[in-house]
N, C-alpha and C positions, 0 to 999 in steps of 0.2 A: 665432738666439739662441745665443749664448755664453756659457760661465764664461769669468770673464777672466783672463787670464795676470798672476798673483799670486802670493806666498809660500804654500808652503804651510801651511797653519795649526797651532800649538804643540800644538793638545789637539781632538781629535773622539768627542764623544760620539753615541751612535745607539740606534733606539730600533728594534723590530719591529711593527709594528703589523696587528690583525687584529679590528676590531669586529664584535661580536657584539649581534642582539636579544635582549632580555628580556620574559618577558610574565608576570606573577604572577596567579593565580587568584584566587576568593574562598575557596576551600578554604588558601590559605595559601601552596598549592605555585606553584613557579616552572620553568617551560621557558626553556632558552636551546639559542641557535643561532647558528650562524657568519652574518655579514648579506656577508660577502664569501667569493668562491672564493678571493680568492689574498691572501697577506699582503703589506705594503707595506712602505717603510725609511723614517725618517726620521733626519736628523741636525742635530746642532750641531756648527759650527766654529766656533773660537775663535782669538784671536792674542792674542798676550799684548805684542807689540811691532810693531804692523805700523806702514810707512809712510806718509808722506801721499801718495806720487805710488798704493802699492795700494789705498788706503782711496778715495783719488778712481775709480780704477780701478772698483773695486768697487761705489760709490756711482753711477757712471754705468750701469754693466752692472744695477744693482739698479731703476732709471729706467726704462730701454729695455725689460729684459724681464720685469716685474713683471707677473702674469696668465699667464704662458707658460712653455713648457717647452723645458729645454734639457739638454746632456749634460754630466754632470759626472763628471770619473774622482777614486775614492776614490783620494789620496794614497799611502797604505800599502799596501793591496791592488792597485791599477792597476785595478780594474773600475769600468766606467764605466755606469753610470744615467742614464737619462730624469729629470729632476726639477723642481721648479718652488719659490719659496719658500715658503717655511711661514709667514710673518709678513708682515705689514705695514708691518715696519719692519728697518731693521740698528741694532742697537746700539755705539754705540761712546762710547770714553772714554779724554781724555788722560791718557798716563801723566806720573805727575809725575813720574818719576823719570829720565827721559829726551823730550828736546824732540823734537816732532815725531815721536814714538810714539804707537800709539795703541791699545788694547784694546777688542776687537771680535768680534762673534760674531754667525753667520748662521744662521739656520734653512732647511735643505732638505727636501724631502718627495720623494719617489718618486711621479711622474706615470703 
């Protein structure tokens, strides 16, 4: 499994994540605690103009390794992650403003 060789995308947001249990008493009070050792990344990528040959690109790579994990290097940073999608689906939408653009945005998680 592969990320596929594509533009890099216009805007990435990212998130930390580290769920924690809750358990509330009858006295009122509440205990929490970390339910994981280690914290995880997740992110969104966005394009605000991609192609139809990346978008196919992408849309096949999303087919083939959907359930699995694979390595993706962050753009900006060059550090590369184990990840897998975060969604069920990739979003995308023609730009009207330019043919055969398209706005798009993928969810990653850290496997």
């Amino acid at each position: 499994m592969t990320w596929p060789t594509i533009a890099a995308p216009s805007r990435i947001t990212g998130k930390y994540l580290k769920a924690q249990h809750k358990a509330k008493f009858e006295t009122g009070r509440s205990v929490r605690g970390a339910k994981h050792v280690v914290a995880l990344r997740a992110w969104t990528l966005f394009w605000s103009a991609m192609t139809q040959s990346d978008l196919d690109s992408l849309l096949s790579a999303f087919g083939t390794d959907q359930g699995s994990t694979f390595t993706w290097t962050h753009p900006l940073t060059s550090t590369s992650y184990t990840v897998g999608y975060g969604a069920d689906q990739i979003d995308f939408d023609i730009s009207g403003e330019r043919v055969n653009r398209y706005e798009v945005s993928v969810d990653l998680e850290q496997a």
